[in-house]
C-alpha positions as CSV (number, residue, x, y, z in Angstrom):
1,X,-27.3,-13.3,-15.3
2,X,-24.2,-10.7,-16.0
3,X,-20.7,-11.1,-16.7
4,X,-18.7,-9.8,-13.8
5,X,-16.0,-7.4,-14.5
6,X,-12.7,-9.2,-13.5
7,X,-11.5,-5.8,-11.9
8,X,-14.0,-5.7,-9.3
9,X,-12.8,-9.4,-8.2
10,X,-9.0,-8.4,-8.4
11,X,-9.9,-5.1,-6.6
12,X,-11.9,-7.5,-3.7
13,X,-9.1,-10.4,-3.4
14,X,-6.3,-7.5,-3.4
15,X,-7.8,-5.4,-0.3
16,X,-8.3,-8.4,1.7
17,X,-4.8,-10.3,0.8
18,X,-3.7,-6.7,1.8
19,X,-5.2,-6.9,5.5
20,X,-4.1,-10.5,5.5
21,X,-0.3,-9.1,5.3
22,X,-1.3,-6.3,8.0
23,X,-2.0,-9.2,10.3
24,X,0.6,-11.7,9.4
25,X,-2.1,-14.3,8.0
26,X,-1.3,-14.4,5.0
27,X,-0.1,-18.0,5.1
28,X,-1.1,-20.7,2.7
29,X,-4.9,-22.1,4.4
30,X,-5.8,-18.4,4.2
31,X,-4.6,-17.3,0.6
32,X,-6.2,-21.0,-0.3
33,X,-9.5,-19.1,1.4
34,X,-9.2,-16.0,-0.3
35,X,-9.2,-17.6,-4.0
36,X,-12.1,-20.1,-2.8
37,X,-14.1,-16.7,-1.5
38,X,-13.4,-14.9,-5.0
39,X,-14.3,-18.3,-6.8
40,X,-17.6,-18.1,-4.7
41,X,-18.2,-14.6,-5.1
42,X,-17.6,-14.3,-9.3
43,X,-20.4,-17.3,-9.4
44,X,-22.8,-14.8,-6.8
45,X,-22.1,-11.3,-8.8
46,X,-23.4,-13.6,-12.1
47,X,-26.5,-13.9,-10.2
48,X,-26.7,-10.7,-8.6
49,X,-25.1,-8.2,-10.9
50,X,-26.9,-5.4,-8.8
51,X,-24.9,-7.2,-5.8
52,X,-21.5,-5.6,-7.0
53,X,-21.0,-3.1,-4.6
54,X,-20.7,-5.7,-2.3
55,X,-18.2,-8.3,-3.1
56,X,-15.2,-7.2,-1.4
57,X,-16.7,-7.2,1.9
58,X,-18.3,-10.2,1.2
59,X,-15.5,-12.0,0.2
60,X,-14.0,-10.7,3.6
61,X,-16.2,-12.0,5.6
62,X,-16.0,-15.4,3.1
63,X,-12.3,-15.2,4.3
64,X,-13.1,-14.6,8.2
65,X,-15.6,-17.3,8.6
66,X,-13.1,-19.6,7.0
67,X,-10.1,-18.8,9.1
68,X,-12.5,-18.6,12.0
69,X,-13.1,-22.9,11.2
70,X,-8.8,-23.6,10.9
71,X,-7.5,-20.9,13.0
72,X,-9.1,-18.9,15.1
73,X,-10.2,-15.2,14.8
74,X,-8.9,-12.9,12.3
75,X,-8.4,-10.0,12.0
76,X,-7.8,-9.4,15.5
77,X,-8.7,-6.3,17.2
78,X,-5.8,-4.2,18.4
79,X,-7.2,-1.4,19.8
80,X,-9.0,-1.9,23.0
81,X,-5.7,-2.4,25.2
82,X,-6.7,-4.8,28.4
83,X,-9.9,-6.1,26.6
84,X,-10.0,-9.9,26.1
85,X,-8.7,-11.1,23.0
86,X,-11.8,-10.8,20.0
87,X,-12.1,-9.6,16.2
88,X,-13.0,-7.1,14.0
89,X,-15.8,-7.3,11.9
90,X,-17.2,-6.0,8.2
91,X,-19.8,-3.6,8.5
92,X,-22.5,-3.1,7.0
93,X,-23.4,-6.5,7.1
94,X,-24.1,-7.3,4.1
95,X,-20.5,-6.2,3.1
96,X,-20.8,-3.1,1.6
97,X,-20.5,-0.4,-0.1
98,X,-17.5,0.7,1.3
99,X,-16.9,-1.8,3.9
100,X,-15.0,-1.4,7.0
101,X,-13.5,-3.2,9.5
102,X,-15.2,-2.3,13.1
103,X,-14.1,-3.6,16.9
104,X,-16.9,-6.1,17.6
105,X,-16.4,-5.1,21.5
106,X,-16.5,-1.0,21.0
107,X,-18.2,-0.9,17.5
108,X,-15.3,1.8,16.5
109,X,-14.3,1.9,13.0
110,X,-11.1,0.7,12.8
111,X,-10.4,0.7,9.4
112,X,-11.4,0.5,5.7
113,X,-10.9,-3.2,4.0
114,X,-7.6,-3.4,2.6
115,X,-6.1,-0.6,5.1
116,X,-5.5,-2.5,8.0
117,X,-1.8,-2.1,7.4
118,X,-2.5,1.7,8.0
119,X,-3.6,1.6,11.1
120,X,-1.1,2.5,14.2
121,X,-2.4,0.9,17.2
């Protein structure tokens, strides 16, 4: 079991309250999700210390699955013009390293976690 360098938690619970903003979900339920993910995820990176590399996306995907139960899909994909209305997902699966979010419809990257705000569609 390892001690989990706060940084990499802050670093994880900063990119993903950033694409929160993007979207305009960063309301209480979801912040309340975010610190409940990194919560989870600090007790997981203990376990896993080799697992690292993957907490932001996991904590991501923590925060999607949670929205998913109170509010619906986030982050919505914006991209595919007439399509009907679905989400972006993390890839790889597991969450990382270097997640991104990518169109569940096209499979395009969209963007990297925490730069949703960057993207102009």
């Amino acid at each position: 079991m390892g001690v989990v360098d706060n940084a990499l938690l802050f670093d994880a619970r900063a990119r993903v309250l950033a694409d929160l903003q993007a979207r305009d979900h960063a309301t209480a339920t979801a912040v309340s999700a975010l610190e409940e993910a990194v919560s989870q995820r600090r007790w997981w990176a203990e376990q896993w210390p080799e697992g690292e590399v993957y907490v932001a996306g996991l904590v991501a995907q923590d925060v999607q699955d949670a929205l998913f139960e109170s509010v619906g899909r986030w982050p919505v994909c914006r991209s595919c013009g007439d399509a009907p209305v679905h989400a972006l997902y993390i890839q790889p699966d597991l969450g990382g390293p270097d997640p991104v979010w990518v169109c569940e419809e096209s499979g395009r990257a969209v963007a990297e976690l925490g730069q949703l705000g960057e993207v102009r569609l």
